[in-house]
C-alpha positions as CSV (number, residue, x, y, z in Angstrom):
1,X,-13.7,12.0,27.2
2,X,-15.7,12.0,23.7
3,X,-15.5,15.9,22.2
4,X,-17.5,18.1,20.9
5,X,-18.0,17.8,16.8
6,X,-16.7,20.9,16.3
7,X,-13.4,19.8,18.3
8,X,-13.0,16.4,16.3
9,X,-13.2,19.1,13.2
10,X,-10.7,21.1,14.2
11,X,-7.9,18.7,15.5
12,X,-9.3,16.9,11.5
13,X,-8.0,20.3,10.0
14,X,-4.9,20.6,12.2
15,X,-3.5,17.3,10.9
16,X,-4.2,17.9,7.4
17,X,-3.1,21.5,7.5
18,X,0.5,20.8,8.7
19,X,0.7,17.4,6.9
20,X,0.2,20.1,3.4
21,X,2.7,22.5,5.2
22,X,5.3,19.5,4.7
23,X,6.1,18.8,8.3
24,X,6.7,15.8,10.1
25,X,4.1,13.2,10.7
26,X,5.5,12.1,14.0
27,X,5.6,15.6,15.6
28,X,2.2,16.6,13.5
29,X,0.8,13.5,16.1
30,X,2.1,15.3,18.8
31,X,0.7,18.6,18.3
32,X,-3.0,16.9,17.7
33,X,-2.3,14.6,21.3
34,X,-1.3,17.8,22.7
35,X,-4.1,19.9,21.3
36,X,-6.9,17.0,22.1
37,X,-5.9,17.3,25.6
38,X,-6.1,21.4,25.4
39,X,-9.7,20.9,23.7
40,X,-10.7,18.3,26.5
41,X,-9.4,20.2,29.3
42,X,-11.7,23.3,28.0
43,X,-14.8,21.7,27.4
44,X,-14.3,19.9,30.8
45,X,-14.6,23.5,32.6
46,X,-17.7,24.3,29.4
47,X,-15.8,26.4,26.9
48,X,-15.3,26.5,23.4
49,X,-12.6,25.9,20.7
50,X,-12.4,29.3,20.4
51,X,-10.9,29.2,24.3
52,X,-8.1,27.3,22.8
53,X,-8.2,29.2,19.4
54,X,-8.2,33.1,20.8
55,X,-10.9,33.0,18.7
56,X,-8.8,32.8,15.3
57,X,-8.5,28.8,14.2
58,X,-6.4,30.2,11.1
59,X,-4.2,32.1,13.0
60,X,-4.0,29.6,15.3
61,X,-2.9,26.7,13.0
62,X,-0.7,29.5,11.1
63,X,1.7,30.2,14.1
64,X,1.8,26.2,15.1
65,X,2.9,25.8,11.6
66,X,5.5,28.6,11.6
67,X,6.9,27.1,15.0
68,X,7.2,23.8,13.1
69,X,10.4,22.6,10.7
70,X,9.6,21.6,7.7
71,X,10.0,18.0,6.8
72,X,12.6,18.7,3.9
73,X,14.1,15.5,4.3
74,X,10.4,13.0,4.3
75,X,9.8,15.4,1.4
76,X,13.1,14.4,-0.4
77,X,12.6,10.5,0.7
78,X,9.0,11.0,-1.3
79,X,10.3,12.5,-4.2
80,X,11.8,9.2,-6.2
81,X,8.6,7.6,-6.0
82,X,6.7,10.7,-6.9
83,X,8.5,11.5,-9.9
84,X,7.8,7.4,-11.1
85,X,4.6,7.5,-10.4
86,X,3.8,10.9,-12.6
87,X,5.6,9.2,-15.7
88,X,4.0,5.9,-15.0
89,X,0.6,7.8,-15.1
90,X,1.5,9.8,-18.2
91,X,3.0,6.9,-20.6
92,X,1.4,3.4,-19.8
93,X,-2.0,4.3,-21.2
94,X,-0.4,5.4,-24.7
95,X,2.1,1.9,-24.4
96,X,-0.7,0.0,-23.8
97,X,-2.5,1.8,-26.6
98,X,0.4,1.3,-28.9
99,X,0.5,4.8,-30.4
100,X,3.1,6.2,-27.4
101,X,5.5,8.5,-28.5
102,X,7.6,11.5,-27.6
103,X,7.6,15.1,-28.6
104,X,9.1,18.7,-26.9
105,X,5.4,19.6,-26.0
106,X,4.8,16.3,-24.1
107,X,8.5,16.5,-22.3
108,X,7.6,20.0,-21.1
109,X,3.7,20.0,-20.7
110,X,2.7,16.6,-19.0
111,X,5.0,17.4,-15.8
112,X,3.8,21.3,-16.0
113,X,0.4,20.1,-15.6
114,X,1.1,17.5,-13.4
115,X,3.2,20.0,-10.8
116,X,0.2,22.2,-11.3
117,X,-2.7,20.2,-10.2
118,X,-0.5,18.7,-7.5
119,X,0.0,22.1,-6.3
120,X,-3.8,23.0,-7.1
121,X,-4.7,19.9,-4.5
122,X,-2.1,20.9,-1.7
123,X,-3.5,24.4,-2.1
124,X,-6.8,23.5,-1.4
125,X,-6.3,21.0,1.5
126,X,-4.4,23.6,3.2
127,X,-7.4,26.1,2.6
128,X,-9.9,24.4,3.6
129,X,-8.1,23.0,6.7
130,X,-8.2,26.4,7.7
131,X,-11.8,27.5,6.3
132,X,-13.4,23.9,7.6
133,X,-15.3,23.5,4.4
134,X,-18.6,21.5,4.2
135,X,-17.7,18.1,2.5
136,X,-20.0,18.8,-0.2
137,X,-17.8,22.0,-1.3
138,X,-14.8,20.0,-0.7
139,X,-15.8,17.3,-3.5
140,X,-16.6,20.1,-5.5
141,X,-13.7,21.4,-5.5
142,X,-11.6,18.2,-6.1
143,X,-13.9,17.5,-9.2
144,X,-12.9,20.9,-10.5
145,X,-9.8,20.1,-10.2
146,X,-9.9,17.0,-11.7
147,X,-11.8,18.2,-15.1
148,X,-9.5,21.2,-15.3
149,X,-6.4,18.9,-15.5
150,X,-8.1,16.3,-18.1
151,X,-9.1,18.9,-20.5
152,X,-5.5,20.2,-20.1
153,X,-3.9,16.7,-20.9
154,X,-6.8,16.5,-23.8
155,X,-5.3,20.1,-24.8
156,X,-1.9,19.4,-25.1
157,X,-2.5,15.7,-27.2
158,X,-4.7,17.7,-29.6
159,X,-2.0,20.3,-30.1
160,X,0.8,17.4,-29.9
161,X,-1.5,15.8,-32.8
162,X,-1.6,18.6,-35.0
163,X,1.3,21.0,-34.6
164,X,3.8,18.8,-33.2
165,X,6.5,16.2,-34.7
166,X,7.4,13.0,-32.5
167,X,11.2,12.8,-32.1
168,X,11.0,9.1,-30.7
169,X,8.4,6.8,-31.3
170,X,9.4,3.0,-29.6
171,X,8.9,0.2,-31.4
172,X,5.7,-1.9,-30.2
173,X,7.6,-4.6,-27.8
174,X,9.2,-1.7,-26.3
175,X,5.7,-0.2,-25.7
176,X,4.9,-4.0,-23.4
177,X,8.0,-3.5,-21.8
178,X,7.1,0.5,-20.6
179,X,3.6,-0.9,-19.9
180,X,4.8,-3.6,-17.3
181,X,7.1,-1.1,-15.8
182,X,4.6,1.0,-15.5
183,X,2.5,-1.5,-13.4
184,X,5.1,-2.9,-11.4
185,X,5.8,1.3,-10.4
186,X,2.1,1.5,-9.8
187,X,2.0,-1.3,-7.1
188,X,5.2,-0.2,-5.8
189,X,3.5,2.8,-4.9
190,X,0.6,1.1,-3.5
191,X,3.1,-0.7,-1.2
192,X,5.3,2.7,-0.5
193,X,2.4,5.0,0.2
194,X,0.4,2.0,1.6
195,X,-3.0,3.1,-0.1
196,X,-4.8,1.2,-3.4
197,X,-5.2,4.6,-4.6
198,X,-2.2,3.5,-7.1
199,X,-3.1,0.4,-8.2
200,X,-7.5,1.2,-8.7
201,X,-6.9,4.6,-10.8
202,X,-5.1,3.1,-13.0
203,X,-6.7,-0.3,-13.1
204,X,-9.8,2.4,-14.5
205,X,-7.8,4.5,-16.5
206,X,-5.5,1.8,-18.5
207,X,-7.6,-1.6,-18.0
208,X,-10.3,-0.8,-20.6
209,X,-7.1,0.2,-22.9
210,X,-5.7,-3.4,-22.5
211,X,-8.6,-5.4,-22.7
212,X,-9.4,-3.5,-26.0
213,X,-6.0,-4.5,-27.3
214,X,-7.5,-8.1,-27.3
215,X,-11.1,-7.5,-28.9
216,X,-12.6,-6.2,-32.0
217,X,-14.3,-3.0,-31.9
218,X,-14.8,0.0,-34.0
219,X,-12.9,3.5,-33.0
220,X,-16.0,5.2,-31.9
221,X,-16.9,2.4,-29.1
222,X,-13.3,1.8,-28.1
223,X,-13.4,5.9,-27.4
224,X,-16.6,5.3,-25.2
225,X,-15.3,2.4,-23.2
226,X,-11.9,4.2,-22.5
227,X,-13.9,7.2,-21.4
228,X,-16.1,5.9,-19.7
229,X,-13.2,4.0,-17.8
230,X,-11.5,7.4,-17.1
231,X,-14.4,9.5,-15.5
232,X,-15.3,6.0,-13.7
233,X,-12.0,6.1,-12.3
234,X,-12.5,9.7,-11.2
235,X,-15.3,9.0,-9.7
236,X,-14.2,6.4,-7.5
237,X,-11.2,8.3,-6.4
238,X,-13.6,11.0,-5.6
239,X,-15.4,8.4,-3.7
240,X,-12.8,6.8,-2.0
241,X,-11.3,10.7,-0.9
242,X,-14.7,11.3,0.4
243,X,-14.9,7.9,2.3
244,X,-11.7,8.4,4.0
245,X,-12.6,12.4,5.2
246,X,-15.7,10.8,7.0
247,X,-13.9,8.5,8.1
248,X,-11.3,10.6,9.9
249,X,-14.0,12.9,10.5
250,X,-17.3,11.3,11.0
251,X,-19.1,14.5,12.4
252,X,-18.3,16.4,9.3
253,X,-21.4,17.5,7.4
């Protein structure tokens, strides 16, 4: 039985409402199988999701997600790769660069930032699971996100530049050497969370950065190409998130 677009929504927000709760992908399947037959059963007999819902969709997915255990342990299994992939993300520009070093402000605001927007993004998937936001508020709020935590890195590197003194700075082999770590962690992630999400951000981000290394160019245009290699990369995250909503909700709007 093919359901209603307002059904297909709301078993869409179930899924990614308990997936940013943290539980288990395997029982979060059953709950939507269980709740697509619910939904079909009721429109069968012409009622609404509401019939399903009382009426309340938030309160609805809140007490399926207080009956539900929390993954801790796929959220521990996560973790390793997590952690590599924020300190591949933070270092492998400035290696490839060459001018990658390490100071107490880096150590302590790169992963506050990073924990931060990470917890700015679950935040907002859960909302608007629960509010079904149009798609169009949805990328705006992921773009707001996005420029928030840029000018934050921009912030701290300014300050770092000025105010700060590097207590290691490695020497530039080393820098190749973090650089192709860095890589190998990025499509290691690819693999592990089996999306090119990993590997095409940072192809953007850091790929302007290495062909530069090999080229002769003034400061001014090796600053435009890198940023215009960062906000393309944005882009075609925000692209590529927006892509993948339709395409696990196609009658979203």
């Amino acid at each position: 039985m093919v359901l209603s677009r307002e059904s297909e929504e709301f078993i869409a927000n179930l899924r990614m409402y308990l997936m940013t709760s943290g539980k288990n992908d395997h029982e979060i399947n059953e709950i939507a199988e269980e709740l697509r037959g619910h939904l079909e059963d009721a429109e069968s007999r012409g009622k609404t999701v509401d019939s399903v819902t009382g009426g309340s969709p938030k309160t609805y997915l809140e007490t399926i997600r207080n009956e539900m255990k929390t993954d801790y342990f796929g959220l521990t299994r996560l973790a390793p790769m997590f952690i590599l992939l924020l300190i591949a993300y933070f270092i492998t520009g400035s290696a490839i660069r060459g001018d990658l070093s390490f100071s107490l402000l880096k150590l302590v605001a790169y992963p506050a930032i990073a924990l931060l927007s990470i917890g700015a993004y679950i935040y907002y998937f859960r909302k608007m699971s629960a509010a079904n936001y149009s798609t169009k508020k949805e990328l705006s709020i992921f773009i707001a996100i996005q420029i928030i935590t840029t000018l934050s890195l921009a912030a701290v590197l300014f300050i770092d530049i000025f105010f700060f003194e590097p207590f290691y700075i490695p020497s530039r082999e080393t820098m190749w050497v973090i650089a192709a770590l860095g890589a190998l962690v990025f499509i290691a992630g690819a693999i592990w969370t089996k999306t090119w999400i990993t590997i095409i951000l940072p192809l953007f981000l850091f790929g302007p950065d290495f062909i530069l290394q090999f080229l002769q160019y003034n400061e001014t245009t090796e600053l435009i190409i890198s940023a215009s290699g960062l906000y393309l990369g944005m882009a075609v995250v925000v692209l590529i998130l927006y892509w993948q909503n339709k395409k696990q909700n196609p009658h979203k709007s």
